[in-house]
Backbone as ProteinMPNN parsed JSONL, in Angstrom:
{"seq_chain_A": "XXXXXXXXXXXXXXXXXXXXXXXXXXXXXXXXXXXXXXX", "coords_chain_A": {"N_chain_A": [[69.549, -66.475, 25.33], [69.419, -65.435, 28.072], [71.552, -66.539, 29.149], [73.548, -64.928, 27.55], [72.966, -62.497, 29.007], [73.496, -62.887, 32.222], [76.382, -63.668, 31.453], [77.198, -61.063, 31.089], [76.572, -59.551, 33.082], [78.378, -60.605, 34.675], [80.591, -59.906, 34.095], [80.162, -57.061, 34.012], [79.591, -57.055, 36.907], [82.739, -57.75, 37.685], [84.544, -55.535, 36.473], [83.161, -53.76, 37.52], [84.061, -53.899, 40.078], [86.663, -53.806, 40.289], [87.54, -51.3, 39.273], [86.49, -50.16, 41.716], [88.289, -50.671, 44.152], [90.503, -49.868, 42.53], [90.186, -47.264, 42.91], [90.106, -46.84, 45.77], [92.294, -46.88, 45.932], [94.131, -45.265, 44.966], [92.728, -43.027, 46.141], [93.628, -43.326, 48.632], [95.976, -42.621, 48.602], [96.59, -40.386, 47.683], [95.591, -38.767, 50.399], [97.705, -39.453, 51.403], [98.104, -42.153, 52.13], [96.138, -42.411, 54.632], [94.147, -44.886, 56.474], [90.954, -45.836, 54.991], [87.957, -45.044, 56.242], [85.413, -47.865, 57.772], [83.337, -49.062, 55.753]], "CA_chain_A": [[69.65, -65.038, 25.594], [69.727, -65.331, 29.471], [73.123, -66.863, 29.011], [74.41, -63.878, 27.155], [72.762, -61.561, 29.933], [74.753, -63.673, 32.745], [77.743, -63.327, 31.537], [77.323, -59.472, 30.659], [76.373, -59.178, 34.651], [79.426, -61.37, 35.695], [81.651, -58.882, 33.376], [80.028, -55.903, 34.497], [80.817, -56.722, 38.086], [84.327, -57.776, 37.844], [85.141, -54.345, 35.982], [83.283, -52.348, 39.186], [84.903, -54.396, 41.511], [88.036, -53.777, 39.953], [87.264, -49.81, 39.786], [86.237, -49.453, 43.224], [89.583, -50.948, 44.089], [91.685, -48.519, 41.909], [89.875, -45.525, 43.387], [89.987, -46.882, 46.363], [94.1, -47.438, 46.733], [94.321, -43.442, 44.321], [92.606, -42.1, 47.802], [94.468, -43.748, 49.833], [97.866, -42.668, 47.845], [95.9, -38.683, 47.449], [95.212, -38.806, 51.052], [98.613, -39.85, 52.157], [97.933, -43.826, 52.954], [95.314, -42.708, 55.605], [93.118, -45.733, 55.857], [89.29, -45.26, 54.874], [86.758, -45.159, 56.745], [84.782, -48.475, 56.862], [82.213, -49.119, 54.262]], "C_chain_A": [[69.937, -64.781, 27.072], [70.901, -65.553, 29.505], [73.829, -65.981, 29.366], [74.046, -62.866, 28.651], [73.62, -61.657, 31.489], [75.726, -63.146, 32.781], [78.189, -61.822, 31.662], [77.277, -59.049, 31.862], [78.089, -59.329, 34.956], [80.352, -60.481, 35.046], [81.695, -58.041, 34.159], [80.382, -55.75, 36.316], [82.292, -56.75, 38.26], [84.798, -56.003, 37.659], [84.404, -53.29, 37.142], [84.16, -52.87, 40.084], [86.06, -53.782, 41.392], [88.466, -51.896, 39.941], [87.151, -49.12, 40.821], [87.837, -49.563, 43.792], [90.683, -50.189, 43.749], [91.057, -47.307, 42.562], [90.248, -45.515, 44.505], [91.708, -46.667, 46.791], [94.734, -45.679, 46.06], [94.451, -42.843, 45.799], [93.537, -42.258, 48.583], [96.156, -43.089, 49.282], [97.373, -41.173, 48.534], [96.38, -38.389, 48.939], [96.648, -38.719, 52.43], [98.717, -41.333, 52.847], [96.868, -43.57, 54.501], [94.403, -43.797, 55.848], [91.703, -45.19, 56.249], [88.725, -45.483, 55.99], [85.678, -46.743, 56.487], [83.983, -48.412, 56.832], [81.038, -50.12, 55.368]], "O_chain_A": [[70.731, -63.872, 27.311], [71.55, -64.621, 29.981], [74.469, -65.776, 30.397], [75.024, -62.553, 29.33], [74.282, -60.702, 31.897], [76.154, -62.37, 33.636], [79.234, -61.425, 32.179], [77.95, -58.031, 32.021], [78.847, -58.439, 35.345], [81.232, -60.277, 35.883], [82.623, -57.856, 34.947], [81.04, -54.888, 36.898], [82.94, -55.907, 38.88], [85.299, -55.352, 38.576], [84.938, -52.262, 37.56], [84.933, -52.208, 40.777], [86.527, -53.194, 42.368], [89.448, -51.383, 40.479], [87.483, -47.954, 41.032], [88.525, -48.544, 43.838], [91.627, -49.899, 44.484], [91.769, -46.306, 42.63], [90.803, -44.47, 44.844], [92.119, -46.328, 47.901], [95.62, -45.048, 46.637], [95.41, -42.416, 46.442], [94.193, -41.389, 49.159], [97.247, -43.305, 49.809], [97.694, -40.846, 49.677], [97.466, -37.813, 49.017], [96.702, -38.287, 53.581], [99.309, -41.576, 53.899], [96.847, -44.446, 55.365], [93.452, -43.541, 55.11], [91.322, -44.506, 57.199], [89.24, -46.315, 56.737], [85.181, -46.931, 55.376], [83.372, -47.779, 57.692], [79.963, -50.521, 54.923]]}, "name": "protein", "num_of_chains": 1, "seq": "XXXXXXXXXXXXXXXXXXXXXXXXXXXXXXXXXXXXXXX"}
């Protein structure tokens, strides 16, 4: 069962990572290519 929980983590980050990323390059389009502010 830990296994399954694992992997369900290692999913669940990829797919934020991968979200923050797309929002992150949207703004930047929205915005006019200003670059962010860093984090």
């Amino acid at each position: 069962m830990k296994y399954g929980i694992n992997v369900l983590f290692f999913i669940l980050n990829k797919i934020f990572i991968f979200l923050i990323l797309y929002i992150y390059l949207t703004l930047q389009k929205t915005m006019g290519l200003e670059p962010l502010p860093n984090i």
